[in-house]
LUMGU-739310 format. One record per residue (C-alpha): residue number from 1; residue in three letters; x, z negated, y. Coordinates in nm, 2 decimals. Each point is the difference from the previous one (the first is absolute). Example, Ala and Ser with C-alpha at 12.3 -4.5 7.8 and 13.67 -1.06 7.14 Angstrom:
! LUMGU-739310
1 | ALA | 1.23 | -0.78 | -0.45
2 | SER | 0.14 | 0.07 | 0.34
//
This chain:
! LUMGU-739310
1 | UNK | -4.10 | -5.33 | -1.73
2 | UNK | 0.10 | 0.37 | 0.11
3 | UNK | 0.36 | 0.10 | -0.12
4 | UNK | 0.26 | 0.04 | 0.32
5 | UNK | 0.24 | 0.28 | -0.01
6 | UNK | 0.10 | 0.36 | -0.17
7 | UNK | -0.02 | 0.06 | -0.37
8 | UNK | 0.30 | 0.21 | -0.13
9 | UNK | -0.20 | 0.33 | -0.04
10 | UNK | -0.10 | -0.04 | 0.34
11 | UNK | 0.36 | -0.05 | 0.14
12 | UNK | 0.13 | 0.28 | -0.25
13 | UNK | -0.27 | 0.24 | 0.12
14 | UNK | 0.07 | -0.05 | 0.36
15 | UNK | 0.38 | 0.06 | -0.05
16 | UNK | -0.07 | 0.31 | -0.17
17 | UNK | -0.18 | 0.14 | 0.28
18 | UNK | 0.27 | -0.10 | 0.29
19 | UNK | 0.24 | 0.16 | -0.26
20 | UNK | -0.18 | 0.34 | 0.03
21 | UNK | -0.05 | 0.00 | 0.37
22 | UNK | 0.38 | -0.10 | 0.03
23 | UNK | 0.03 | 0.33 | -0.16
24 | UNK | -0.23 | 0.18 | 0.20
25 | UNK | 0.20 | -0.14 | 0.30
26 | UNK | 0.32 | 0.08 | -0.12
27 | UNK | -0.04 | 0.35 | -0.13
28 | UNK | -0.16 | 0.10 | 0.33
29 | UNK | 0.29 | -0.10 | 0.24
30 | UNK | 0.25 | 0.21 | -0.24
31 | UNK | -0.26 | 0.28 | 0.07
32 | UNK | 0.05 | -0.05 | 0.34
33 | UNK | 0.34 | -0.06 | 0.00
34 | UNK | 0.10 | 0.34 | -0.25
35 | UNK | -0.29 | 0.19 | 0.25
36 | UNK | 0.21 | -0.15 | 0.35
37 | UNK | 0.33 | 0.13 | -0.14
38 | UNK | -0.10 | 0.34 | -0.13
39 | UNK | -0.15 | 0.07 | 0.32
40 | UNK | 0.32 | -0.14 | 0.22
41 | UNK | 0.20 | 0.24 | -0.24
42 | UNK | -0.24 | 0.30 | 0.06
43 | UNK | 0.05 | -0.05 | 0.42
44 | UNK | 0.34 | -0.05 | -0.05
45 | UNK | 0.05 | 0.35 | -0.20
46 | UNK | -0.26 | 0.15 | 0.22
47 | UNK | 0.20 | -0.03 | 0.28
48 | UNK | 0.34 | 0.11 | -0.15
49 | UNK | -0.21 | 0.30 | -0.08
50 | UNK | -0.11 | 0.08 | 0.37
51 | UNK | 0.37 | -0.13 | 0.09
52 | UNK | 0.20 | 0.23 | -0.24
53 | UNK | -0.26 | 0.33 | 0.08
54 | UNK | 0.07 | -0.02 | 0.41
55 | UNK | 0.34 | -0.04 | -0.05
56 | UNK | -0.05 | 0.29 | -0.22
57 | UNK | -0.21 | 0.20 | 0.19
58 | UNK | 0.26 | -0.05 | 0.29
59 | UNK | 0.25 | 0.15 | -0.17
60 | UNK | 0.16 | 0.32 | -0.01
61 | UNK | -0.18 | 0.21 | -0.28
62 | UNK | 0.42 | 0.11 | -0.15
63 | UNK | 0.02 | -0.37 | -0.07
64 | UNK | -0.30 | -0.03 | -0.21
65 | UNK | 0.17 | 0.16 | -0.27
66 | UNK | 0.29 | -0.24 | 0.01
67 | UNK | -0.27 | -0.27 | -0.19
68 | UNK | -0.04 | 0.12 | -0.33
69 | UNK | -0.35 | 0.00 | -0.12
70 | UNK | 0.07 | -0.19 | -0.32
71 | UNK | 0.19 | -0.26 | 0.15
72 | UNK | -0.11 | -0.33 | 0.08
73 | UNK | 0.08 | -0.18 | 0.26
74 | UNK | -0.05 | -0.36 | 0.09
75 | UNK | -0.02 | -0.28 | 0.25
76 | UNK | -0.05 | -0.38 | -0.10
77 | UNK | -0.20 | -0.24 | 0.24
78 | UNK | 0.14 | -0.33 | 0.02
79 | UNK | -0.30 | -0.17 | 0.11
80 | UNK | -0.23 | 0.12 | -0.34
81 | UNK | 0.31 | 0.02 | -0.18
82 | UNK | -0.10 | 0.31 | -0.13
83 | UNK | 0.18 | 0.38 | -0.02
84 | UNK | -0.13 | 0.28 | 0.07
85 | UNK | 0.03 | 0.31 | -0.13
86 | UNK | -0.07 | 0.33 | 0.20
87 | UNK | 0.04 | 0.37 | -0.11
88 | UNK | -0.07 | 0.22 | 0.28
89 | UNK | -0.08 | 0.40 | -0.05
90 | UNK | -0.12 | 0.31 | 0.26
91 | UNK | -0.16 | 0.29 | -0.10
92 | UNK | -0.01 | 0.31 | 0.24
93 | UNK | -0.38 | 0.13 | 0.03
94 | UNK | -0.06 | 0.31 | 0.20
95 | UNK | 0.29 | 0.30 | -0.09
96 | UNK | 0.29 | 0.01 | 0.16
97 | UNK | 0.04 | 0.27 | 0.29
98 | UNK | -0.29 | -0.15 | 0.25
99 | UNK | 0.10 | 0.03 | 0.36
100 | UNK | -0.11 | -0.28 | 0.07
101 | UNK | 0.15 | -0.27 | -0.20
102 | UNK | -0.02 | -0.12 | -0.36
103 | UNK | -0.28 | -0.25 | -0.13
104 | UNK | 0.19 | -0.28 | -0.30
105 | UNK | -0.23 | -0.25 | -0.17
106 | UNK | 0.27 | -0.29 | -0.08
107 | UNK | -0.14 | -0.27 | -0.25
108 | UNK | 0.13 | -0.31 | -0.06
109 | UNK | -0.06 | -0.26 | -0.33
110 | UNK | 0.06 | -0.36 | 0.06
111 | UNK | 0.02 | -0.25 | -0.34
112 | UNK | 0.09 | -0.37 | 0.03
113 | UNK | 0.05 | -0.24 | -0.27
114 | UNK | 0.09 | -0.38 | 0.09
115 | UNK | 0.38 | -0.05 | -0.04
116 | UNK | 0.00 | -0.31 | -0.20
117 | UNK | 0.01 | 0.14 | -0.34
118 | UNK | -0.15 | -0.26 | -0.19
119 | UNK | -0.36 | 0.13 | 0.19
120 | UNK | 0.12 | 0.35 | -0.11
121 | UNK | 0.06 | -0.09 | -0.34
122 | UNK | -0.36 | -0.17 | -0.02
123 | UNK | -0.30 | 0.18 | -0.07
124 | UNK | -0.19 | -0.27 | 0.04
125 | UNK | 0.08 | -0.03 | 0.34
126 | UNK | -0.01 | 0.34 | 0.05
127 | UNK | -0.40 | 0.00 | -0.08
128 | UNK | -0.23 | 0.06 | 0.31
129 | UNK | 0.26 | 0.15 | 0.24
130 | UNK | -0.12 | 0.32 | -0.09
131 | UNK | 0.16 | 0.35 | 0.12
132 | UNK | 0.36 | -0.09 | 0.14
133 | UNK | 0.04 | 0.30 | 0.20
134 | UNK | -0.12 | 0.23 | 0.30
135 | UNK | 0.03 | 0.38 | 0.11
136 | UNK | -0.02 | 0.09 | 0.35
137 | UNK | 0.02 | 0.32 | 0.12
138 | UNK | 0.05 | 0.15 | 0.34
139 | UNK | -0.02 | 0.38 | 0.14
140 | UNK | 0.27 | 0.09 | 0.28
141 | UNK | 0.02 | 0.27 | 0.19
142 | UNK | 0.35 | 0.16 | 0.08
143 | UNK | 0.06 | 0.20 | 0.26
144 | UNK | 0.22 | 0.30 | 0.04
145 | UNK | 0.07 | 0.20 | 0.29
146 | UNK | 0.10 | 0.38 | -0.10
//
């Protein structure tokens, strides 16, 4: 008469192998959950960037100088709980003296780091987010009448 049933090698053997597609499992949804928050973050900064540069570029070129190049600035979003941190610069490129007007590239850096400091503190967690920062850069045209 045939024996009913699992022996213990069997039941061992098929626990090990749900334990290692558990894994599998797992680790991919933290992939996709570190891959959905980076990217969030990188929208969020890349639209502070285009924010801060028209507000910039619609500004009068004598208050450019009143934003030091080496200063940081920074603006925290409630809703990703996490500060940003700006520093804006302009650069005049054609010499000064044109009729016309003068042409300023003005550059702007964004960084971001999550504000709970227990991620910051973590390099663990900081794995796979990859470059935490952005330039954008933007050529304006200002015109003066002589």
């Amino acid at each position: 008469m045939p024996k009913r049933g699992f022996t213990i090698s069997e039941l061992v053997v098929a626990i090990g192998l749900l334990a290692i597609i558990a894994v599998v499992v797992i680790g991919l949804f933290l992939r996709i959950t570190v891959s959905s928050t980076k990217s969030v973050d990188q929208s969020a900064a890349l639209e502070l960037a285009h924010r801060v540069l028209d507000e910039y570029a619609d500004a009068d070129p004598s208050t450019w100088n009143a934003v030091q190049a080496d200063e940081d600035l920074q603006t925290h979003d409630p809703a990703l709980k996490t500060t940003f941190y700006y520093r804006l610069r302009n650069r005049r490129i054609n010499g000064s003296g044109d009729v016309m007007g003068d042409l300023y590239r003005l550059d702007v850096d964004v960084s971001w780091w999550p504000a709970d400091p227990t991620l910051a503190v973590s390099t663990a967690r900081r794995r796979d987010y990859g470059k935490l920062s952005l330039h954008l850069s933007r050529t304006v045209f200002v015109e003066q009448f002589k």
